[in-house]
C-alpha positions in Angstrom: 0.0 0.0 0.0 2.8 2.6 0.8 4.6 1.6 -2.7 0.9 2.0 -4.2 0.5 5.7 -2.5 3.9 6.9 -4.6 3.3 5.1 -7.8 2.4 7.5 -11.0 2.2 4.8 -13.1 0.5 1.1 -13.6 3.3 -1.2 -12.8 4.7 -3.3 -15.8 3.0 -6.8 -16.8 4.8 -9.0 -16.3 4.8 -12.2 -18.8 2.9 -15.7 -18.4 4.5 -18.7 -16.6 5.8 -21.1 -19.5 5.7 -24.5 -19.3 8.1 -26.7 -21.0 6.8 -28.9 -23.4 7.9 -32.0 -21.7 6.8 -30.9 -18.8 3.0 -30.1 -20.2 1.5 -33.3 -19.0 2.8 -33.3 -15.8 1.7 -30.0 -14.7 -1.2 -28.6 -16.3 -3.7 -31.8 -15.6 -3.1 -31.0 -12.0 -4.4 -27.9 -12.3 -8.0 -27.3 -11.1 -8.4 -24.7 -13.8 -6.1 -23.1 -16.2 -5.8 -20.9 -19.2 -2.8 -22.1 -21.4 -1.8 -20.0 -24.6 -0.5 -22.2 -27.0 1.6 -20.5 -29.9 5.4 -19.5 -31.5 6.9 -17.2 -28.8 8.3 -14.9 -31.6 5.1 -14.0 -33.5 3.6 -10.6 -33.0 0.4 -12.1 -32.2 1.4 -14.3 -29.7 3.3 -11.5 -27.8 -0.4 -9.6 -28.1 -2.0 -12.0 -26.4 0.9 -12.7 -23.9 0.1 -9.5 -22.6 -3.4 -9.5 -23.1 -3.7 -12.9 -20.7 -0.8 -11.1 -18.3 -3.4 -8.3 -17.5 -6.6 -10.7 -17.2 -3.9 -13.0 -14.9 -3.5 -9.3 -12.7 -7.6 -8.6 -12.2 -8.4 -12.0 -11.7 -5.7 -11.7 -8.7 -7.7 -9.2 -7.7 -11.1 -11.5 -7.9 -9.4 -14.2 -5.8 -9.8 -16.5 -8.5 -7.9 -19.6 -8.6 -7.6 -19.8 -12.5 -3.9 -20.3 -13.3 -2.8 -18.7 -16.8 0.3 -20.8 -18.5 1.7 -20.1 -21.5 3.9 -23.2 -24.0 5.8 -22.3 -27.2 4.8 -24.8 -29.6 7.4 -23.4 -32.3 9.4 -26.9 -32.1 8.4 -30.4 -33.2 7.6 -31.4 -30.0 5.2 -28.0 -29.6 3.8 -29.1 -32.8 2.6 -32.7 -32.0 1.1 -30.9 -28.5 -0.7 -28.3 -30.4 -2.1 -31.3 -33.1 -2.8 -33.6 -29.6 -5.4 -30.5 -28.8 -7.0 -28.9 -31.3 -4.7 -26.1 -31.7 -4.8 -24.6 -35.0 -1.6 -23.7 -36.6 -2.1 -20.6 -38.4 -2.6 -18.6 -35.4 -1.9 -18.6 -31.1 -4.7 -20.4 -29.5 -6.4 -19.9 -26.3 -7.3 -23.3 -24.5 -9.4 -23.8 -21.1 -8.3 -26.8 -19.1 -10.5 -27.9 -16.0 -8.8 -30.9 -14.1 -7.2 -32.2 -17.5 -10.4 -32.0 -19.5 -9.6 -28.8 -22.3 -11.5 -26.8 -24.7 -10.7 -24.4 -27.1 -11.4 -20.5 -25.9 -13.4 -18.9 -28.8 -14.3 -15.7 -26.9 -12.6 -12.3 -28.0 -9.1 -12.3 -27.0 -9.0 -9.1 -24.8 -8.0 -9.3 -21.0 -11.9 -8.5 -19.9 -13.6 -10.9 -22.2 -10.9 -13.4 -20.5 -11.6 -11.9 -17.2 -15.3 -12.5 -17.7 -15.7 -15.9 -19.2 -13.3 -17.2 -16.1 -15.6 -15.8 -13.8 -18.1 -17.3 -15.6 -16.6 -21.0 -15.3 -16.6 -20.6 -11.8 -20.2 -19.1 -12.2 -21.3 -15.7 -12.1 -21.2 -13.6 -15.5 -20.2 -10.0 -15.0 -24.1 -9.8 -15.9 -25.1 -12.0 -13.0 -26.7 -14.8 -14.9 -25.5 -18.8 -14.3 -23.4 -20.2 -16.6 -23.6 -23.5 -18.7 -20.7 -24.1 -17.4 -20.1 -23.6 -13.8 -18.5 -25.7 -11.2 -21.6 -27.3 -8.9 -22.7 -25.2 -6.4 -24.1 -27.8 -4.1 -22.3 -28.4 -0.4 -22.3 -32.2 -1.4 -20.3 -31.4 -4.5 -17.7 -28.2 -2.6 -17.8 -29.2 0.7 -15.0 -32.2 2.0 -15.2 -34.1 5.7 -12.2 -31.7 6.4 -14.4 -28.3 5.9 -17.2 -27.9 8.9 -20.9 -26.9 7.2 -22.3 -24.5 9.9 -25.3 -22.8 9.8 -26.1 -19.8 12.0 -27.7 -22.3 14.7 -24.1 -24.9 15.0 -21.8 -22.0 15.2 -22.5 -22.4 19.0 -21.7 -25.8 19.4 -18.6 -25.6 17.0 -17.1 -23.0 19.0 -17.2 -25.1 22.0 -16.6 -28.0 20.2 -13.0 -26.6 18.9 -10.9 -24.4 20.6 -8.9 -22.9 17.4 -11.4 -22.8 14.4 -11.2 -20.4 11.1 -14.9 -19.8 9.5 -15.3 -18.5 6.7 -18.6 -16.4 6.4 -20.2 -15.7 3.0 -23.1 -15.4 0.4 -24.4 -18.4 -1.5 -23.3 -17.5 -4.4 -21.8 -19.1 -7.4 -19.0 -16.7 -8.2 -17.3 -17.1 -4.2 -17.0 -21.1 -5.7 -13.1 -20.4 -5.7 -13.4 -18.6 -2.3 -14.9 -22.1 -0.5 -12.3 -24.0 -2.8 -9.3 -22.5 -1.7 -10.6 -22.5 2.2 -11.8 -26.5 1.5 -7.9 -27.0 0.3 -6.2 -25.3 2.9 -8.4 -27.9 5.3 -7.3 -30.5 3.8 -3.7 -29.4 3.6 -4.2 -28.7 7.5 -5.8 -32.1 8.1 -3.2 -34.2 6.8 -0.3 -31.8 8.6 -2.1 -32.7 11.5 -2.5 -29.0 12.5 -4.9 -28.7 15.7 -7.4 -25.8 13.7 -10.3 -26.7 12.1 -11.9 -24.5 9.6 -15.7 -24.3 8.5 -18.3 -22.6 6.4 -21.1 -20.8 7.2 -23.1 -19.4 4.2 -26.2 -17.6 4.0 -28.6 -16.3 1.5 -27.8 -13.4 -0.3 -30.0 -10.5 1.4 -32.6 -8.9 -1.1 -35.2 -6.4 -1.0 -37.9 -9.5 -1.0 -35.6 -11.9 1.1 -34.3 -9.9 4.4 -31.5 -10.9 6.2 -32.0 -14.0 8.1 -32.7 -13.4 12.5 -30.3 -15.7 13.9 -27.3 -14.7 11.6 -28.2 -11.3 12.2 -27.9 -11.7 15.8 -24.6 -14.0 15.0 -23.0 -11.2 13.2 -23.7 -8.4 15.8 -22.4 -10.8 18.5 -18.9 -11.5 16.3 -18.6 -8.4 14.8 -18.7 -9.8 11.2 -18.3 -7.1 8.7 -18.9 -7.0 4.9 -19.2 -10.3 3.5 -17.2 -12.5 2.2 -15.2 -12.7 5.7 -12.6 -15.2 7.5 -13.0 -14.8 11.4 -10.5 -16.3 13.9 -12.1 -17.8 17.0 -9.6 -18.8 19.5 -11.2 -20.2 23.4 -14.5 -18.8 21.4 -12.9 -14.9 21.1 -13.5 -13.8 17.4 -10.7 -12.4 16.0 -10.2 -10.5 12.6 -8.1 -12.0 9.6 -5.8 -10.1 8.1 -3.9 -11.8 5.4 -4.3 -12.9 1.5 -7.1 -15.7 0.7 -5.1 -18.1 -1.4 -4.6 -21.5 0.0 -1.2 -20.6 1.1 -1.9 -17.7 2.9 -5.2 -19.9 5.0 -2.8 -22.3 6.2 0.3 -20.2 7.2 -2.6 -18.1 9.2 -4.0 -21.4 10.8 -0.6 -23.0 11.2 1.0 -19.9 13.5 -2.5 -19.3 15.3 -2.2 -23.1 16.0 1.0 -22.9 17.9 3.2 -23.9 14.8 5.2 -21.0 14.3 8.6 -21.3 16.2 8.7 -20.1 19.8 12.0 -18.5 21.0 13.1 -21.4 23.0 14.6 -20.0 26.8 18.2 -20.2 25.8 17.5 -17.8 23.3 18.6 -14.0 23.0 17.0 -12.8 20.4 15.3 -9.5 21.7 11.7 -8.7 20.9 11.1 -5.2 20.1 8.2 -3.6 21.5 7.8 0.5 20.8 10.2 3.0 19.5 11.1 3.7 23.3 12.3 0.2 23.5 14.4 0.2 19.9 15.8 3.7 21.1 17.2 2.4 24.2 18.5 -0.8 22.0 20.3 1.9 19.7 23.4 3.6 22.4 26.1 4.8 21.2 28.2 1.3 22.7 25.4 -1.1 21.6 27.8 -2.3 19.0 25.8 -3.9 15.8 22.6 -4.6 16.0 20.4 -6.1 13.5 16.7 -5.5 13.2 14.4 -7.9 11.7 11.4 -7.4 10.7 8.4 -10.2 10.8 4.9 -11.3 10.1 3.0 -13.9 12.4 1.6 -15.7 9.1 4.3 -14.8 6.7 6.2 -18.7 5.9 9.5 -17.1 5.3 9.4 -15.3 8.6 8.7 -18.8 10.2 11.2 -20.5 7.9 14.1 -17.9 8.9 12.8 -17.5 12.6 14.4 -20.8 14.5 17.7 -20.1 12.3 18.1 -15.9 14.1 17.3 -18.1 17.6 20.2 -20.0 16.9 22.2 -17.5 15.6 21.5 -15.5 18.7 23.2 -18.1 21.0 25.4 -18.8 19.1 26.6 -14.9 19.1 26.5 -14.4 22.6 28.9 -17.4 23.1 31.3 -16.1 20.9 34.1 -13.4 22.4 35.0 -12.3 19.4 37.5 -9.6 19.1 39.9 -7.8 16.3 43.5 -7.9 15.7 43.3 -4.3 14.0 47.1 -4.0 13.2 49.8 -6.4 13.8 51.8 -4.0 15.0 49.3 -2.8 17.4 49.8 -2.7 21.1 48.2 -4.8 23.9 45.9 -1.5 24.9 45.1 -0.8 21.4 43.9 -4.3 21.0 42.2 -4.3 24.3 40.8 -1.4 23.5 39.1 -2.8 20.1 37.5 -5.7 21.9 34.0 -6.1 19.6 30.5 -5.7 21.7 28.1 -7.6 21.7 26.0 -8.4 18.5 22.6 -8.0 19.1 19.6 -9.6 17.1 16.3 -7.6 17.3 12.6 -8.8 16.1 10.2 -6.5 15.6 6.1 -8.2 15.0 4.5 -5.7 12.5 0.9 -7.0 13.3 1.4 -6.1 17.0 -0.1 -3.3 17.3 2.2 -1.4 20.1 4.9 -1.5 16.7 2.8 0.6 15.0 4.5 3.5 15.5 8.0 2.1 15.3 6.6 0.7 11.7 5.5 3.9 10.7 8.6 5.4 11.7 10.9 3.2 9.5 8.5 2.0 6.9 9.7 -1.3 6.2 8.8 -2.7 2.5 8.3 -6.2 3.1 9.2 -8.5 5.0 11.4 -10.5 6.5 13.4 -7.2 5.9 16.5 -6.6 8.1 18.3 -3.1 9.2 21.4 -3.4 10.6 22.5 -0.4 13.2 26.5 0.6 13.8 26.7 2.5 17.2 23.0 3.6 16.6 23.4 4.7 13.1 21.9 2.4 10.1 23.6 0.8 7.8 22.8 0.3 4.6 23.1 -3.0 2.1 23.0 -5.7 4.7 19.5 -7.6 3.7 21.5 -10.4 2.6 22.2 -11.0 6.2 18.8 -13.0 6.7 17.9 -14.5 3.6 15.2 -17.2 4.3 17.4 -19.7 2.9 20.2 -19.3 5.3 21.7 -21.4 7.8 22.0 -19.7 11.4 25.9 -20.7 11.0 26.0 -18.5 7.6 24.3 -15.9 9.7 26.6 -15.6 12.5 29.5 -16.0 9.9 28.4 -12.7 8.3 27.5 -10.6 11.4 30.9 -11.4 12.7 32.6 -10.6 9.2 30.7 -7.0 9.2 31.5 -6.2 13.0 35.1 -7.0 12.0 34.8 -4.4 8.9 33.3 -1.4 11.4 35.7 -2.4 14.3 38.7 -1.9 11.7 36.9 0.8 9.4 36.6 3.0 13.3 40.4 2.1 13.6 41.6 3.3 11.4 39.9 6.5 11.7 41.0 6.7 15.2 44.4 5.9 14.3 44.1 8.9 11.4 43.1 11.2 13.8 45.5 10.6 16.2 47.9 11.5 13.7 46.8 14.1 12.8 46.5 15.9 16.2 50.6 15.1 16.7 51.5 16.4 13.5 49.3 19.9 14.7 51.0 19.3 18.4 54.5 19.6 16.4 53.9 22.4 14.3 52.7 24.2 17.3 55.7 23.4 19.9 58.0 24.6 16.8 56.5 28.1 16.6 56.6 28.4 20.2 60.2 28.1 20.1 61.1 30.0 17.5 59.3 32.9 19.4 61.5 32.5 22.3 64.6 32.9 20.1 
């Protein structure tokens, strides 16, 4: 949203995902649904509609749909045969719709909303509102799984008391939030077979109309839970509701369930990773002594941040144990070396989604995360995000904290050492003039 705020212009499209043609029946059958472009990669035409499908791939982001847009060249032998399996014809790029491995050929117009539109309608809801021909089943039988609770305003009671941790999902019966109950009927079954102690349901309700109004006992559900505009996911944890604030793909549902659930690492007692709490608290972290000190910032639901979390616990220990110090110059003295003994190195964490960071957030604006600052002496530093890449080990970590503090600790050295000199060389200049005024 900040990036949003600044931007003058749309950001760039980027191109489809292309699949290798070996690869073709391997990974699109899997897909629930898909648009593939099939075409040479080099024609004009085919570059058209590679950026017509990269904008409809954009808004249909937008619509939470769970339509994947893929893109083969078929300018090879191999493309050729695969374009001949399906139909494709060979004078120009062809559009094909793929739904669990079954495909037909896309004749709509080839514009990003025509796309837009007859995706929506697959999952079934026209731009227009009427049903389509072709629309996934709407039935509970046909959407729901054992792993997804049904709830109706009446169970929600029960459920609550039934299971301490549970996400609902609250919406309309309608046919376009099909990929809505899909992705939250996934992410329970992904949970289920994790063995994740959350259970997620559904409570839908009729679509309130000027002829049908809104139903008593979900009425007085929604006042009771707070439930606002509709769709809506709702956290109840010991029966308190609260609000969901993440993305609603299927990745996003089970990172959310996984940390509410106790799954996300918790700093284990030997650990000395400090939480942040308040720009009070990071001020006092930042003295003048407090050596290096690296700031991390972190979601509760974001993978990576769980990924890279036990790995900075580690790292943390592993620091404090470590008396590591700096042979500046060889030819320096015992003082001098005493004297550029390394502090500490401190790791930092600072939870975005709590809200007593929300000023320290503000304050530094972070642009994603995890995102790391490190701090020299209580001034920033600037090009260390490498330090905490997700895919590091907490030994790689420690190995570059301890190569940086080495850099400062001999970078302030020498300046010391410069300055120094300089004073003696003003010191002599000024005992010379001294005595040449007594002669």
């Amino acid at each position: 949203l900040k990036l949003a705020d600044h931007m003058s212009t749309p950001p760039a499209v980027v191109s489809l995902h292309r699949v290798p043609v070996a690869e073709f029946h391997d990974r699109i059958p899997r897909l629930p649904l898909a648009l593939v472009l099939m075409c040479a990669a080099t024609s004009r035409e085919c570059r058209r509609l590679d950026a017509e499908l990269s904008r409809a791939r954009m808004q249909l982001s937008i619509e939470r749909s769970a339509c994947a847009l893929r893109m083969v060249d078929i300018s090879g032998a191999d493309g050729a045969a695969l374009a001949s399996e399906f139909g494709a014809p060979s004078a120009r790029p062809s559009v094909h719709v793929f739904r669990n491995g079954a495909a037909t050929l896309y004749t709509g117009a080839r514009s990003a909303d025509a796309i837009v539109a007859h995706v929506l309608g697959l999952g079934g809801e026209h731009p227009n509102g009427e049903r389509s021909a072709t629309a996934f089943p709407e039935t509970q039988s046909a959407m729901l799984q054992p792993a997804l609770l049904s709830l109706t305003p009446q169970t929600v009671g029960d459920a609550l008391h039934t299971h301490p941790l549970l996400l609902l999902l609250i919406c309309e019966r309608r046919p376009g939030r099909s990929h809505l109950v899909g992705n939250f009927t996934a992410a329970a079954e992904t949970l289920a077979r994790q063995g994740v102690g959350v259970k997620l349901g559904l409570l839908q309700v009729r679509p309130t109309t000027a002829d049908a109004p809104p139903d008593a006992a979900f009425h007085a559900l929604r006042k009771r839970y707070s439930v606002g505009d509709l769709p809506e996911i709702k956290i109840f944890d010991r029966g308190q509701p609260l609000d969901y604030a993440a993305a609603a793909d299927v990745d996003s549902i089970v990172d959310v369930a996984r940390w509410n659930a106790g799954r996300s690492t918790v700093p284990t007692p030997t650990s000395r990773v400090v939480p942040l709490l308040g720009t009070e608290q990071l001020r006092r972290l930042l003295q003048p002594s407090s050596g290096l000190v690296l700031l991390v910032f972190r979601a509760r639901w974001c993978t990576r941040c769980l990924v890279l979390e036990p790995q900075l616990h580690t790292a943390s220990v592993r620091l404090a144990a470590t008396a590591a110090s700096v042979s500046v110059s060889a030819a320096a003295s015992a003082a001098a070396a005493a004297s550029a003994q390394a502090p500490p190195v401190t790791i930092a964490t600072v939870d975005i989604d709590d809200e007593r960071n929300q000023g320290l957030v503000r304050e530094i604006a972070p642009l994603g995360f995890p995102s790391t600052i490190a701090y020299w002496r209580g001034s920033p530093l600037a090009g260390t995000a490498e330090l905490t890449s997700e895919s590091l080990r907490s030994d790689e970590i420690v190995a570059g904290l301890l190569s940086l503090q080495r850099q400062l600790l001999a970078r302030d050295w020498q300046r010391r050492v410069r300055a120094a000199g300089a004073g003696a060389t003003t010191g002599g200049t000024a005992t010379a003039q001294q005595a040449r005024q007594r002669r």
